[in-house]
C-alpha positions as CSV (number, residue, x, y, z in Angstrom):
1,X,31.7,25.7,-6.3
2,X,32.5,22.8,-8.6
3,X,31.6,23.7,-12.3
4,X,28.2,21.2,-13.7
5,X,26.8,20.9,-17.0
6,X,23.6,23.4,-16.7
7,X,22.2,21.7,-20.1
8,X,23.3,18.9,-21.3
9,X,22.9,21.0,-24.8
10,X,26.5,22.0,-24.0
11,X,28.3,19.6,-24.3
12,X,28.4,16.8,-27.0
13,X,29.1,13.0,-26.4
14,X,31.7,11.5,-28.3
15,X,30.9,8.1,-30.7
16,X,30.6,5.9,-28.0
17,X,30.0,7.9,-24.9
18,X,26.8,8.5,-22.6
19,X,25.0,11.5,-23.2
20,X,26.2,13.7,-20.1
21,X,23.2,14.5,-17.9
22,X,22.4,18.1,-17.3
23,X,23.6,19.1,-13.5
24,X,26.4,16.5,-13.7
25,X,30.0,17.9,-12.4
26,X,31.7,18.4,-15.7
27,X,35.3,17.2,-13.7
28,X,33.6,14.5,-11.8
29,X,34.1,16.4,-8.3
30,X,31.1,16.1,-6.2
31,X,30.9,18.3,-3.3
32,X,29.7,17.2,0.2
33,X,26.2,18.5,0.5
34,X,23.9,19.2,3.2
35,X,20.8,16.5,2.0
36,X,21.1,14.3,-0.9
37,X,17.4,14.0,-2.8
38,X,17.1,10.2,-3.8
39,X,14.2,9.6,-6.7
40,X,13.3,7.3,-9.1
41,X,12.8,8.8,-12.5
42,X,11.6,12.2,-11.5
43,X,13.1,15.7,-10.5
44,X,14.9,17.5,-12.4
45,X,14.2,15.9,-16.0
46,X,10.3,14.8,-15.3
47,X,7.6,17.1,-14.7
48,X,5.2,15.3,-12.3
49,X,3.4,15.9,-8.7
50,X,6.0,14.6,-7.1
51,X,8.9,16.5,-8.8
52,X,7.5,19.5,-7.8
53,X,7.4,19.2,-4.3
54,X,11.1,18.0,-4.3
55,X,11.4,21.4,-6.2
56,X,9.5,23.4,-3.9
57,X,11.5,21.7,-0.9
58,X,15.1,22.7,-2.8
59,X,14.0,26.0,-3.1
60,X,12.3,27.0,0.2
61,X,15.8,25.8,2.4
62,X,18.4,28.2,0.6
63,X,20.2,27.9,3.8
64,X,21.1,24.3,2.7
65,X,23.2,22.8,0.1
66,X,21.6,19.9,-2.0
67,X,22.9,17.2,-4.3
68,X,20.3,15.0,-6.3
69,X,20.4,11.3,-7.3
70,X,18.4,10.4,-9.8
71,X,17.7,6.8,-10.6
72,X,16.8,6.1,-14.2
73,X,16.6,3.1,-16.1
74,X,19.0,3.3,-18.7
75,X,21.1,6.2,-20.6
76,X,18.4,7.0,-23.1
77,X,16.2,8.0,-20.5
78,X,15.2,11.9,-20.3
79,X,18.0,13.6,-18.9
80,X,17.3,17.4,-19.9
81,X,16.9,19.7,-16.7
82,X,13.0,20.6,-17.1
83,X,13.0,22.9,-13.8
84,X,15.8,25.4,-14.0
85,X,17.4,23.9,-10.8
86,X,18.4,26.7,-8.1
87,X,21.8,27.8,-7.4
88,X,21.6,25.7,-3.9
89,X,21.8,22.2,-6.2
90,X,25.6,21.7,-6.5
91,X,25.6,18.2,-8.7
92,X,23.4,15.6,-9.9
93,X,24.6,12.2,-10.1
94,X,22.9,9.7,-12.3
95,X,22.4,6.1,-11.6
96,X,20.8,3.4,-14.3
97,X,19.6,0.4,-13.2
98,X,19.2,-1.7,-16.6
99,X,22.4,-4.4,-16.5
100,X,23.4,-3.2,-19.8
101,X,24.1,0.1,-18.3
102,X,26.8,-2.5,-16.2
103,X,29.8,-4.2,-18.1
104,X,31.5,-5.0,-14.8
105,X,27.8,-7.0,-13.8
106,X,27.9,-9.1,-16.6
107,X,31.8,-9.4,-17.2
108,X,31.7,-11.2,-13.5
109,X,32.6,-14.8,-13.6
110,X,32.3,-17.3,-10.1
111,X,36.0,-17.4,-10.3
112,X,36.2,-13.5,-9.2
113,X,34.9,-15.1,-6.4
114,X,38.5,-16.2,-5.2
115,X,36.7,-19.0,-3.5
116,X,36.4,-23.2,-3.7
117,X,33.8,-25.0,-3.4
118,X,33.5,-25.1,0.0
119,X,33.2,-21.5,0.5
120,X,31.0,-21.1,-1.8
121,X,28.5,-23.4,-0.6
122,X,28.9,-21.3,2.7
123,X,28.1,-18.2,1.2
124,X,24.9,-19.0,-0.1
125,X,23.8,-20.6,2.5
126,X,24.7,-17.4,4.6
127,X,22.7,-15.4,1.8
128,X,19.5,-17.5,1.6
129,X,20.0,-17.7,5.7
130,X,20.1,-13.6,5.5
131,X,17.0,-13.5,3.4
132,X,15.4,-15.8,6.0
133,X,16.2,-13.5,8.8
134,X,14.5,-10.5,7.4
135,X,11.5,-12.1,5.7
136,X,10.3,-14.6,8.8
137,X,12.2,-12.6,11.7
138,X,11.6,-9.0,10.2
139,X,15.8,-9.1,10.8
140,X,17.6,-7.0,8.5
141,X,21.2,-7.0,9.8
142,X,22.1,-10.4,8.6
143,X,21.6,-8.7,4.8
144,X,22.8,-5.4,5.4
145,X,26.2,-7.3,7.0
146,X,26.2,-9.6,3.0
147,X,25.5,-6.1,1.6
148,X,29.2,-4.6,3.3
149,X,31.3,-7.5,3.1
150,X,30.1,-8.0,-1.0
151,X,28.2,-5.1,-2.6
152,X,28.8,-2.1,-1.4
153,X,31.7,-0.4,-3.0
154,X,33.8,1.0,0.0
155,X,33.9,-2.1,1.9
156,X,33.3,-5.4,-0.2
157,X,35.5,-8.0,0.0
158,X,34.2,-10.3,-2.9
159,X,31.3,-9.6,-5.7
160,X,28.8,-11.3,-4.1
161,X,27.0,-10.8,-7.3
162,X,29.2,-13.5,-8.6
163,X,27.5,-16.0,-6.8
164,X,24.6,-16.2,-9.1
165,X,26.9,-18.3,-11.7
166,X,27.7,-21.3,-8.9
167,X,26.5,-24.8,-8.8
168,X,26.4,-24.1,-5.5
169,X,24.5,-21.4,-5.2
170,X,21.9,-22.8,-7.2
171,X,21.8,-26.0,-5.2
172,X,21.5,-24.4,-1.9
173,X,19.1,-21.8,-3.0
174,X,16.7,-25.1,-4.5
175,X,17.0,-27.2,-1.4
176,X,16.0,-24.3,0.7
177,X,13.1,-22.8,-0.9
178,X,12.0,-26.3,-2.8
179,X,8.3,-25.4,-3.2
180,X,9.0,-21.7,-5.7
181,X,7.2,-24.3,-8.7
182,X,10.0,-22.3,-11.1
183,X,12.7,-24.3,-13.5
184,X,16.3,-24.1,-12.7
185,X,16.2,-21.8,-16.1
186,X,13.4,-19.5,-15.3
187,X,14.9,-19.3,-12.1
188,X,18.0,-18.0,-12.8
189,X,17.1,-15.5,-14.9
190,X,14.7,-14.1,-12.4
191,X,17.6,-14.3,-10.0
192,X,20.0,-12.9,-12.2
193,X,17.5,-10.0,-12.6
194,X,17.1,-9.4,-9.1
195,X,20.9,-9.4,-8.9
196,X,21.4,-6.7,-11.3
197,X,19.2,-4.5,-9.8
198,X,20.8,-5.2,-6.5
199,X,24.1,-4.3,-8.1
200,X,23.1,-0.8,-10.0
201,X,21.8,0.5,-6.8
202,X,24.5,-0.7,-4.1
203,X,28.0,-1.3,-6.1
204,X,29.0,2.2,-6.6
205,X,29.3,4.9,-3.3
206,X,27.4,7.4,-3.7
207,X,28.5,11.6,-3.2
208,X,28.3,12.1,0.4
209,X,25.9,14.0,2.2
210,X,24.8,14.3,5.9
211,X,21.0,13.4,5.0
212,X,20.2,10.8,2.0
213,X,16.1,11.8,1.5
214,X,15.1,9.3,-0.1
215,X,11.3,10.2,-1.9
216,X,10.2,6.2,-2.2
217,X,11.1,3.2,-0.5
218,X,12.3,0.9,-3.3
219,X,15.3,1.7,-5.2
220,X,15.7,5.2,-3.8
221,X,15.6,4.1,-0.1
222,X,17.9,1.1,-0.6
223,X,20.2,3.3,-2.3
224,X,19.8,6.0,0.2
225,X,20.1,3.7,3.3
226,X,23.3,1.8,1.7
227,X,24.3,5.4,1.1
228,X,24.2,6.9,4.5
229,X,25.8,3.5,6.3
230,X,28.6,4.0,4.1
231,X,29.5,7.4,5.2
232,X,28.4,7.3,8.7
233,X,25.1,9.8,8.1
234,X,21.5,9.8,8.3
235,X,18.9,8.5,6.0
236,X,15.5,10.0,5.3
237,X,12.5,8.2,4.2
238,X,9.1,10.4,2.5
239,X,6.2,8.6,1.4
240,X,4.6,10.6,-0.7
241,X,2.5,7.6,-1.4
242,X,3.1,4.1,-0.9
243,X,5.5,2.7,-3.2
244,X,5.3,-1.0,-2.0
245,X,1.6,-1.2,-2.5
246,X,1.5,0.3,-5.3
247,X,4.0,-1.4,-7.0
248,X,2.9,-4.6,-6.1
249,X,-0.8,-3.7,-6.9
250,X,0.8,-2.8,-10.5
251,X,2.5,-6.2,-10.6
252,X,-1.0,-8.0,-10.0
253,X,-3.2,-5.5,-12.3
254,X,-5.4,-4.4,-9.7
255,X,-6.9,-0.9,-8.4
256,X,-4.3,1.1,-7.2
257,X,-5.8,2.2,-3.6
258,X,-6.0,-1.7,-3.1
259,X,-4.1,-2.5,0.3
260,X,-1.2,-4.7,0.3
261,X,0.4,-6.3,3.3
262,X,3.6,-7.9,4.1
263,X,2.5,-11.4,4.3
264,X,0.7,-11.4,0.9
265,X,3.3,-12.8,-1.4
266,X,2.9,-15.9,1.1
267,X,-0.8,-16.7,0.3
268,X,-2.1,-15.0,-3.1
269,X,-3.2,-17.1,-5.9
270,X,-0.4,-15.6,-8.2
271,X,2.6,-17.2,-10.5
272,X,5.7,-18.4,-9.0
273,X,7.1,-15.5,-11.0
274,X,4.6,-13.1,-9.3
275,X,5.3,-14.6,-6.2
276,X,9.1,-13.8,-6.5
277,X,8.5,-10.0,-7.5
278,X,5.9,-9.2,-5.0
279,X,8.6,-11.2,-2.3
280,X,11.8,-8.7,-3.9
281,X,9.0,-5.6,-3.4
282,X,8.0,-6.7,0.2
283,X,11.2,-7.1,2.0
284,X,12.9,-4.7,0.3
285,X,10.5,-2.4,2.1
286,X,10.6,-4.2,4.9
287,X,14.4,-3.8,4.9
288,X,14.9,-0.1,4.2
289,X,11.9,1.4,6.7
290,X,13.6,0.7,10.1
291,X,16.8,2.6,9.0
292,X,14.9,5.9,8.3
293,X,15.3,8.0,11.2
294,X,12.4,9.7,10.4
295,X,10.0,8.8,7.6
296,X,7.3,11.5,6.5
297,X,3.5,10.9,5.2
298,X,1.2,13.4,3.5
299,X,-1.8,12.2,5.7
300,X,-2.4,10.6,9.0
301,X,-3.9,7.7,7.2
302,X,-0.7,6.6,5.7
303,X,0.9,5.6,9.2
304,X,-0.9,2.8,9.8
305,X,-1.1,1.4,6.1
306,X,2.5,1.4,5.9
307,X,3.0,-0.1,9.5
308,X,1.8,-3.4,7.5
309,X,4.1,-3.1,5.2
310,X,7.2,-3.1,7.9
311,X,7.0,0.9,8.8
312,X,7.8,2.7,12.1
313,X,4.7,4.8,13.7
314,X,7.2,5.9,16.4
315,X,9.4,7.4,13.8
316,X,6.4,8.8,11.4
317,X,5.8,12.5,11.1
318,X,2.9,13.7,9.0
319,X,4.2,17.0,6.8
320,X,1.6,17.8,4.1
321,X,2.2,19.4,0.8
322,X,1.9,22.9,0.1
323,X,1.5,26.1,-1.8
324,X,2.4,29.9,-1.1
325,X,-1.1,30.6,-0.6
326,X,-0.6,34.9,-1.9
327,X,-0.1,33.5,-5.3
328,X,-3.4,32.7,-6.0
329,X,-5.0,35.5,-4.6
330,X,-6.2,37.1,-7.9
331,X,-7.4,34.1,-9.4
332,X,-9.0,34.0,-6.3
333,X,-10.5,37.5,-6.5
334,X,-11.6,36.1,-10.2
335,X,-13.2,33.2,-8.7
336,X,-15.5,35.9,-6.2
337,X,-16.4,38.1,-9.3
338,X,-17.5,35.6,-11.5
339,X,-19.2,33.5,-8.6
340,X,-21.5,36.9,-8.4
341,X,-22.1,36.9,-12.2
342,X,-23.2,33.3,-12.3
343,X,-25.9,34.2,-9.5
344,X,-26.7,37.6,-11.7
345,X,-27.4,35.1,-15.1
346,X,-28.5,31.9,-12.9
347,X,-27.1,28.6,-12.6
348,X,-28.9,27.0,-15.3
349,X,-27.9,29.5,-18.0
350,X,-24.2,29.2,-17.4
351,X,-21.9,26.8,-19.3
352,X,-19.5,25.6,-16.8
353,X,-16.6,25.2,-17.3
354,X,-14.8,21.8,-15.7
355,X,-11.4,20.9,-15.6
356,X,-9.5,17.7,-15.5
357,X,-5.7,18.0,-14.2
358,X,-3.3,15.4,-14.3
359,X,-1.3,13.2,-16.9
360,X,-3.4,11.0,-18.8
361,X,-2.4,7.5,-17.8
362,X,-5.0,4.8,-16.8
363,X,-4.6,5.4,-12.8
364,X,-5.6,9.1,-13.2
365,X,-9.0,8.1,-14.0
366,X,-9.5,10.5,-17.2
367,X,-11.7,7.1,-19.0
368,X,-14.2,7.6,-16.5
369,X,-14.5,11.0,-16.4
370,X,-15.4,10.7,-20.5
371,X,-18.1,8.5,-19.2
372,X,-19.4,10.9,-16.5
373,X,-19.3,14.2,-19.4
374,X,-21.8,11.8,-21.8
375,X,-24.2,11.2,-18.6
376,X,-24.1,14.6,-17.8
377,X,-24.8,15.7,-21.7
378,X,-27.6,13.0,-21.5
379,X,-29.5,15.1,-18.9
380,X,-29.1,18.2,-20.7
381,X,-26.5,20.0,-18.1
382,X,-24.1,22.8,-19.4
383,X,-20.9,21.6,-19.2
384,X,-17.8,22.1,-21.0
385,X,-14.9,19.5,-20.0
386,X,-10.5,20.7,-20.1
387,X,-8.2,18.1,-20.2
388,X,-5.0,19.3,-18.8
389,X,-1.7,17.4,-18.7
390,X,0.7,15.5,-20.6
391,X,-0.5,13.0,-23.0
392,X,3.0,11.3,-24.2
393,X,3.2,9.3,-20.9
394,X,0.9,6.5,-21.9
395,X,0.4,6.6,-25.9
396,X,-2.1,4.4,-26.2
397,X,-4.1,5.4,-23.3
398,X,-4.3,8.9,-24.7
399,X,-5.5,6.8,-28.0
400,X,-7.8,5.1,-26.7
401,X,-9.6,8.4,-24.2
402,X,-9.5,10.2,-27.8
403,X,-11.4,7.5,-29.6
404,X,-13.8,7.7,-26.8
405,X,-14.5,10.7,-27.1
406,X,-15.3,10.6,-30.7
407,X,-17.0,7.5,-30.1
408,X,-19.7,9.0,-27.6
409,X,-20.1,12.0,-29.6
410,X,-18.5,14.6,-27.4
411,X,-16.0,16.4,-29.1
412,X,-17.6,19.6,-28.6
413,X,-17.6,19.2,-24.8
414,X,-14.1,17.9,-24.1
415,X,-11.1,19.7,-25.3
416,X,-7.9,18.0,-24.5
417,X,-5.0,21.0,-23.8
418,X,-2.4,19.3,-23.3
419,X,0.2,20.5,-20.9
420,X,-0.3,23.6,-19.6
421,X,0.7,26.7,-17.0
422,X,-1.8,25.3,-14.6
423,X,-1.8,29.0,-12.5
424,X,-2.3,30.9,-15.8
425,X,-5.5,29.2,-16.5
426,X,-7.0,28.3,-13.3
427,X,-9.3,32.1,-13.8
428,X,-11.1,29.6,-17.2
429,X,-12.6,26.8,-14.1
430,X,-15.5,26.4,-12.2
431,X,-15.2,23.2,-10.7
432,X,-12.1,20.7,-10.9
433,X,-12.8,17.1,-11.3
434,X,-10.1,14.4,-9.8
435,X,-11.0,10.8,-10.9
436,X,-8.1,9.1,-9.8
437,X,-7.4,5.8,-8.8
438,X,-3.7,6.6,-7.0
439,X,-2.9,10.1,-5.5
440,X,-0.4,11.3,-2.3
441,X,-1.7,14.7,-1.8
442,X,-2.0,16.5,-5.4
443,X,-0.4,20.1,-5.6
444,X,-2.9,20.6,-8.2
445,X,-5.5,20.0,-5.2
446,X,-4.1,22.7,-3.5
447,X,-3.4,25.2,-6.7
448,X,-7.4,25.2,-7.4
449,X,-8.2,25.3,-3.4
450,X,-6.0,28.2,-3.5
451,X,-8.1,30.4,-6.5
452,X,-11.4,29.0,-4.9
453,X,-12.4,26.4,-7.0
454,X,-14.8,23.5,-5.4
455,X,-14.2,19.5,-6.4
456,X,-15.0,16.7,-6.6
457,X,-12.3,13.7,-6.2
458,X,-11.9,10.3,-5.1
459,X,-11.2,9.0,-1.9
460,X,-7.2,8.0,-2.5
461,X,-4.3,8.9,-0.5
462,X,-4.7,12.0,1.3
463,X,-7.5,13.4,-0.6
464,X,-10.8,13.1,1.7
465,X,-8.0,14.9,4.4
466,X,-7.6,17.6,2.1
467,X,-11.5,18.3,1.0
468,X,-13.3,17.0,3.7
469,X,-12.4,16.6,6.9
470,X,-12.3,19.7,9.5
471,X,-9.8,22.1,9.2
472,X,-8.9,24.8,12.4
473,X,-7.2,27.6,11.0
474,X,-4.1,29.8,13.2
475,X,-7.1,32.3,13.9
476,X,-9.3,29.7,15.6
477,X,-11.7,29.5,12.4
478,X,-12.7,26.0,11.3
479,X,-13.7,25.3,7.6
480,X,-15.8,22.3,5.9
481,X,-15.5,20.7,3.1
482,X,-14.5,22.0,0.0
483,X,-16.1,19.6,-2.4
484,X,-17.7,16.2,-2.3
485,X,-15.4,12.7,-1.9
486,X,-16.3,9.6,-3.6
487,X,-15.6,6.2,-4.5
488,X,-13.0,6.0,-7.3
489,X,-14.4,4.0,-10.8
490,X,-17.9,4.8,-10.3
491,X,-18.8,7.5,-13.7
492,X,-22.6,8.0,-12.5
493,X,-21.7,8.6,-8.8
494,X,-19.3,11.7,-10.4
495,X,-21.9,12.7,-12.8
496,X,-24.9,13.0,-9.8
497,X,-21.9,15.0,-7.0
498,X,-21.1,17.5,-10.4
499,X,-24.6,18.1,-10.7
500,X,-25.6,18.8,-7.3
501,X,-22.8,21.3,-7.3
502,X,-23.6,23.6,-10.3
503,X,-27.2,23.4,-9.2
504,X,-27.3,25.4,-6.0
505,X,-25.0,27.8,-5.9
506,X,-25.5,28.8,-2.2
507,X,-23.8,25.0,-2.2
508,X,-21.3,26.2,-4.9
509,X,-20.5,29.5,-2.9
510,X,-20.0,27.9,0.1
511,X,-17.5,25.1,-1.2
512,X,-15.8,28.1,-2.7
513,X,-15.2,29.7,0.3
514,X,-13.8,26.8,2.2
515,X,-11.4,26.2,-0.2
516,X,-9.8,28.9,-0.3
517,X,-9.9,28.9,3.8
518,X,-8.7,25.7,4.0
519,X,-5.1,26.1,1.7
520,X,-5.0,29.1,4.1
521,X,-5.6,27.1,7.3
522,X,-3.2,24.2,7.1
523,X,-1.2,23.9,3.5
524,X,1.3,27.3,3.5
525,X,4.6,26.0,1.8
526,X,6.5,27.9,4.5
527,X,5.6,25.9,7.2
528,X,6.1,22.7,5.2
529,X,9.4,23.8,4.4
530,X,10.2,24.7,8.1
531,X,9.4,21.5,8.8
532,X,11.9,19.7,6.5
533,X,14.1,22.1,7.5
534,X,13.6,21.0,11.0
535,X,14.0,17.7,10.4
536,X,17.1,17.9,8.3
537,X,19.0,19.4,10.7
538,X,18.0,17.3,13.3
539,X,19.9,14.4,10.4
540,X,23.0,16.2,10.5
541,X,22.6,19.2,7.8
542,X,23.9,22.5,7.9
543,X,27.1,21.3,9.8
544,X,29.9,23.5,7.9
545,X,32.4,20.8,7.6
546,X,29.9,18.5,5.7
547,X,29.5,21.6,3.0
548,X,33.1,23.0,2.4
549,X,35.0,19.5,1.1
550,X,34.2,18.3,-2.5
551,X,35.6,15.0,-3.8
552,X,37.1,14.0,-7.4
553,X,34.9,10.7,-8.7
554,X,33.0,10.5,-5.8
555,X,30.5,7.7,-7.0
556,X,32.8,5.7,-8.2
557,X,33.3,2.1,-7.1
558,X,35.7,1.8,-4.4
559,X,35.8,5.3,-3.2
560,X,37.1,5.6,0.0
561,X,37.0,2.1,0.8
562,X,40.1,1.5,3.2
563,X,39.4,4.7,5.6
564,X,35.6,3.4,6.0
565,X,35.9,-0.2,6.3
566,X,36.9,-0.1,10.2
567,X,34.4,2.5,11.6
568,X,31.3,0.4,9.2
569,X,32.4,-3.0,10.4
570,X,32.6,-2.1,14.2
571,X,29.0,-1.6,14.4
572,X,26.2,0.0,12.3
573,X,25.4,4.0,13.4
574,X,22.7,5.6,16.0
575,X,20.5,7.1,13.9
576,X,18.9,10.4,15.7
577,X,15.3,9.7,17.5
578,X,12.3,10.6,15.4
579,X,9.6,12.6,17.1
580,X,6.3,10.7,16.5
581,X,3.3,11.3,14.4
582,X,2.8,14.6,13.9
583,X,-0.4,16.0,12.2
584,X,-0.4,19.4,10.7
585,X,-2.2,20.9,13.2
586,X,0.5,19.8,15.8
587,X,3.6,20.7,13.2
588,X,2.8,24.0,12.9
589,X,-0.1,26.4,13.9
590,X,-3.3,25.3,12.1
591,X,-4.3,22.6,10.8
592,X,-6.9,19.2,10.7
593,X,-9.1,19.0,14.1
């Protein structure tokens, strides 16, 4: 086992020198891994929903050996190991997109081109003809060929990057797209910044592994994709929601559950910079879905939304979140006793006790939720209202909830935490409260189904599939709803479902019951991580000649470039069928009828 950095506390960077990630080989070698975890700004150094799955998944296959990429923006980013990473993580590697993470980006000059005019001209007419191919003939093997012959590291042949700086590129790129409505100027720098990030996530070869699992499409799947075509393995797409819509609907300002298609950067009423970012979003989805072997959703629902945005249904299988379900069982048995002692005092004489948990950042909802607490005060209910989850994400968010607050008078009924040890305090609840506007399928969903705690949430991502809709356990016992769905953005529709809730508590009982039947039915973290298991192997993982090599500098730019060229170049690799949509209840005993 190569030797890493555990914290980068250890080690202290020389006048000059990046800080040294935690997890990072301290001698450069990276061993070949079983499955390579691609992510965006998450696992290991940012707690989030998201992060902890990847965690969970790391830790429920110690039978396989695991490397992680993590994609940051630049070398001040968080970089502290916040998870205590298992022993089955051999190396992180660390990739920064920013361009001034990238002196060999901007020190390239047209003339590293080692072309004339002529040839130059061709080559951006074969580039814009490329980007043709995939965004009118969903064709992505005109790019991907551009991507070998000049980005990626083991097999270019000129820094196609390069071509930005050309007359000729500029010209060509005009008189084919002549109606963008951008200057030469702003166009160029757009370009350029679309180059870049091209660059950061494709010009260096990645550590190999026999699955790249990439957690988004975007960055993560381009880089994993690029990744596995390099070394002749497998890529592996999970949505845990979808990226492309949401980053577009982020782009535009608008509700985050607000569907996006592929054809929408053709007819908004948007800027022509808009226009170009929603384009670079769009087909880079399009691009990355179809080399997934297998791409996995968190509800059935997801399938079809992401076919519009260029994904596979044949390929799709639906693997849930989860949660050891035994861990909760004595908040559970707290959730029974005290159930029995609100009945003993009655309804009306309890204060309960709500909780809010997520970060507080504007698509979580927590503004409305201040709204819903001051009609709820207004009609004289009992409530008491937990905040619980970071707060340094979004400043001035967290500002502007806290003047609120003050503002409606409520400080006495909402106490903001904080971050906390969600499963040491879920025995304080009665009733969790999910406003958001953007979800997958929250953990924290299953964490309070688990200790028996009814909700109400809105109708994002996989949430309805998780409260509401009929669950057949392995013993052949269906369970309702545990908790009422609504709208997102609507404060009075919140108040009137919390109300009805803590005012019958046969209601209360009932929803308390079926939660806890539900996380039992069709959310046990073994089965999930069986199923990724499954699936990994079926990649390529857990072949012993994949784990026993490691490999000085792998990740740098050039790596292995003579011994790979041939095999790449003679034709792009069969990736292993998928095996269709799967819902839980067919991925494992139990699950959604």
């Amino acid at each position: 086992m190569v030797d890493v950095v555990k914290s980068n506390q250890d080690v202290v960077p020389q006048d000059g020198e990046r800080p040294r990630p935690d997890g990072v080989p301290l001698d450069g070698r990276y061993e070949d891994v079983d499955v390579a975890i691609v992510m965006e700004s998450t696992y290991p150094y940012l707690k989030g929903g998201v992060s902890a799955v990847v965690h969970d998944i790391i830790t429920g296959n110690p039978d396989l050996r695991f490397g992680i990429i993590h994609i940051a923006w630049c070398s001040t980013s968080p970089l502290k190991d916040l998870y205590t990473m298992p022993s089955n993580v051999a190396w992180v590697r660390v990739v920064y997109l920013s361009m001034e993470e990238h002196e060999d980006f901007l020190r390239t000059r047209p003339q590293d081109l080692h072309m004339g005019r002529r040839d130059r001209r061709t080559l951006a007419r074969r580039l814009v003809s490329a980007l043709r191919s995939l965004a009118e003939d969903a064709d992505p093997g005109p790019l991907w060929d551009l991507i070998t012959d000049g980005m990626a590291a083991s097999t270019r042949r000129y820094p196609l990057w390069a071509l930005l700086g050309t007359q000729e590129f500029m010209e060509v790129y005009r008189e084919s797209m002549p109606c963008l409505g951008m200057s030469m100027a702003d166009l160029f720098w757009l370009l350029r910044d679309f180059f870049s990030l091209a660059y950061a996530v494709l010009s260096e070869t990645m550590p190999r592994a026999a699955v790249y699992h990439a957690h988004t499409t975007g960055y993560a799947a381009l880089l994993a994709a690029n990744a596995a075509r390099e070394h002749g393995t497998s890529y592996l797409l999970t949505e845990h929601n979808l990226y492309v819509r949401d980053t577009v609907n982020t782009l535009l300002g608008r509700r985050m559950d607000q569907i996006v298609t592929l054809a929408d950067y053709r007819f908004f009423d948007v800027t022509p910079r808009e226009r170009m970012w929603m384009a670079w979003w769009l087909e880079m989805g399009r691009m990355c879905y179809p080399t997934a072997y297998t791409t996995t959703y968190l509800y059935p629902a997801a399938v079809e939304e992401a076919r519009a945005l260029g994904g596979d249904p044949s390929k799709a299988v639906v693997i849930p979140n989860g949660v050891v379900v035994e861990e909760f069982d004595a908040a559970y048995a707290a959730r029974r006793a005290v159930t029995g002692r609100i009945r003993a005092e009655g309804a009306d004489e309890h204060l309960w006790r709500l909780v809010y948990i997520a970060r507080v950042v504007p698509i979580k909802g927590l503004m409305d939720l201040i709204e819903s607490i001051r009609i709820l005060r207004d009609r004289g209910c009992r409530i008491h209202l937990d905040v619980c989850g970071p707060t340094e994400h979004v400043p001035e968010y967290y500002e502007r909830c806290r003047a609120r607050i003050v503002e409606l008078d409520l400080a006495e009924l909402i106490t903001i935490r904080g971050t906390v040890k969600v499963r040491e305090c879920l025995t304080e609840f009665d009733l969790f409260l999910l406003p958001s506007y953007n979800e997958g399928l929250p953990v924290v969903s299953l964490e309070t189904m688990g200790a028996g705690i009814p909700t109400v949430s809105t109708d994002v991502g996989a949430v309805r599939t998780v409260v509401e809709t009929e669950v057949v356990g392995p013993d052949g016992r269906s369970w309702g709803p545990c908790g009422l769905v609504i709208p997102p953005g609507d404060p009075t529709v919140m108040a009137d479902c919390v109300q009805r809730i803590i005012g019958d508590m046969d209601f209360y009982e009932r929803l308390s019951l079926a939660a806890r039947g539900r996380v039992e039915a069709a959310y046990d973290l073994r089965r999930v991580n069986a199923s990724y298991n499954e699936i990994y192997r079926r990649g390529g993982a857990g072949r012993r000649e994949v784990r026993r090599r490691s490999r000085r500098g792998a990740g740098r730019r050039g790596a292995g470039r003579a011994a790979r060229v041939g095999r790449i170049r003679a034709g792009r690799r069969t990736a292993p069928a998928a095996g269709g949509v799967i819902a839980p209840s067919e991925a494992w005993e139990g699950g959604h009828s």
